[in-house]
C-alpha positions in Angstrom: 0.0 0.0 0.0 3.0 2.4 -0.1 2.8 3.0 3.9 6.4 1.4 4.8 9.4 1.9 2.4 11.8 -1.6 3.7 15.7 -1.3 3.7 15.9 -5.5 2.7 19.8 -4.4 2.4 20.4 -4.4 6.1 20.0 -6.9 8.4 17.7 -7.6 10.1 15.7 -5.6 7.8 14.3 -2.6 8.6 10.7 -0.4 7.8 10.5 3.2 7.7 7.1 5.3 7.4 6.5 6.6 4.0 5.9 10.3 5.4 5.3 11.1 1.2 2.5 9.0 1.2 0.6 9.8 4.6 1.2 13.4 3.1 -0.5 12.5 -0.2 -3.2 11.0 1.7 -4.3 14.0 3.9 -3.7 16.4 1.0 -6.3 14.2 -1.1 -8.8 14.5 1.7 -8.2 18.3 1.8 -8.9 18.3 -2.1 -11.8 16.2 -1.8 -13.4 18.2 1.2 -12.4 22.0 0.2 -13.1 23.7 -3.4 -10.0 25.0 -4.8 -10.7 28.8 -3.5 -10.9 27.7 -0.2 -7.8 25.7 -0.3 -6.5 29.1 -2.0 -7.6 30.7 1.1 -6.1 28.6 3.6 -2.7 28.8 2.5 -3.7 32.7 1.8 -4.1 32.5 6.2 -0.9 30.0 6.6 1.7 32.2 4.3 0.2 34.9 6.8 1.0 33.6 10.1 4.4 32.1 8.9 5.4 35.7 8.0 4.5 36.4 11.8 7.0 33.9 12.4 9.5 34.8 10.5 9.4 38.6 11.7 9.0 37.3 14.8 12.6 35.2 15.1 14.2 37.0 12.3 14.8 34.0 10.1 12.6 31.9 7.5 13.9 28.6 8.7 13.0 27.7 12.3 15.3 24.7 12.7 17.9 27.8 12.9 15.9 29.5 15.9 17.2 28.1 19.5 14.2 27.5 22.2 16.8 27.2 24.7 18.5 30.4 24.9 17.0 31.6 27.6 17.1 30.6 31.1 13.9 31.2 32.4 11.5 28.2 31.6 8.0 29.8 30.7 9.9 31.6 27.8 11.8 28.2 27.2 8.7 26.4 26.6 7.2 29.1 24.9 9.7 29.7 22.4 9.7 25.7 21.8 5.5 26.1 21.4 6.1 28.4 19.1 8.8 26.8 16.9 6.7 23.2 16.8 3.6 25.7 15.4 5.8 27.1 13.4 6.7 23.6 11.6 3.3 22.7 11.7 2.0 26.0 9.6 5.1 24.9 7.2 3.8 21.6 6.5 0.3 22.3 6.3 1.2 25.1 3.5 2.7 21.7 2.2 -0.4 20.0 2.6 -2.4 22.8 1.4 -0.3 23.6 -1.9 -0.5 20.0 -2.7 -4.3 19.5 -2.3 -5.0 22.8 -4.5 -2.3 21.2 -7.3 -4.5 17.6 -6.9 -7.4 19.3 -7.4 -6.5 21.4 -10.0 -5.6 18.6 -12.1 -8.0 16.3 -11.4 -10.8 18.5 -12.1 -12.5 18.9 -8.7 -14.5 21.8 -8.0 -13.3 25.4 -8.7 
């Protein structure tokens, strides 16, 4: 089914999720659920609050922002809240890019 990609080369053998896959999968749910304008608008909201994150740290890539440099903990954990949303808005822009591109060329609705 495309869920596991096996390394048969090492030994024992080993299984590895097939995170392009599980990706394909939630984007054609997205397509199937949302018209192409309102996946157009979600990423419109995402590309939004990433900029927010980016001004915020000063850098468009979060693995380069640090949680831990600070020594008090609430702005530790915030900091590492705010990177893991960060991520998260990435990969649904992903998610979101991909659905409108299914649906685009598979004809679903405009």
């Amino acid at each position: 089914m495309g869920l596991v990609r096996s390394d048969s080369q090492s030994r024992p053998a080993s299984y590895h999720r097939n995170e392009g896959y599980l990706e394909w999968q939630d984007a054609s749910r997205i397509a199937a659920d949302l018209s192409v304008g309102e996946i157009i608008d979600r990423v419109g909201g995402l590309e939004s609050r990433r900029e927010e994150y980016e001004d915020r740290f000063g850098t468009s890539d979060p693995t380069q922002v640090s949680a831990f440099d600070h020594d008090d903990h609430d702005t530790v954990h915030k900091r590492m809240t705010a990177i893991s949303e960060w991520k998260g808005v990435i990969r649904d822009i992903r998610l979101y890019e991909l659905a409108r591109q299914l649906s685009q060329n598979d004809g679903h609705r405009p």
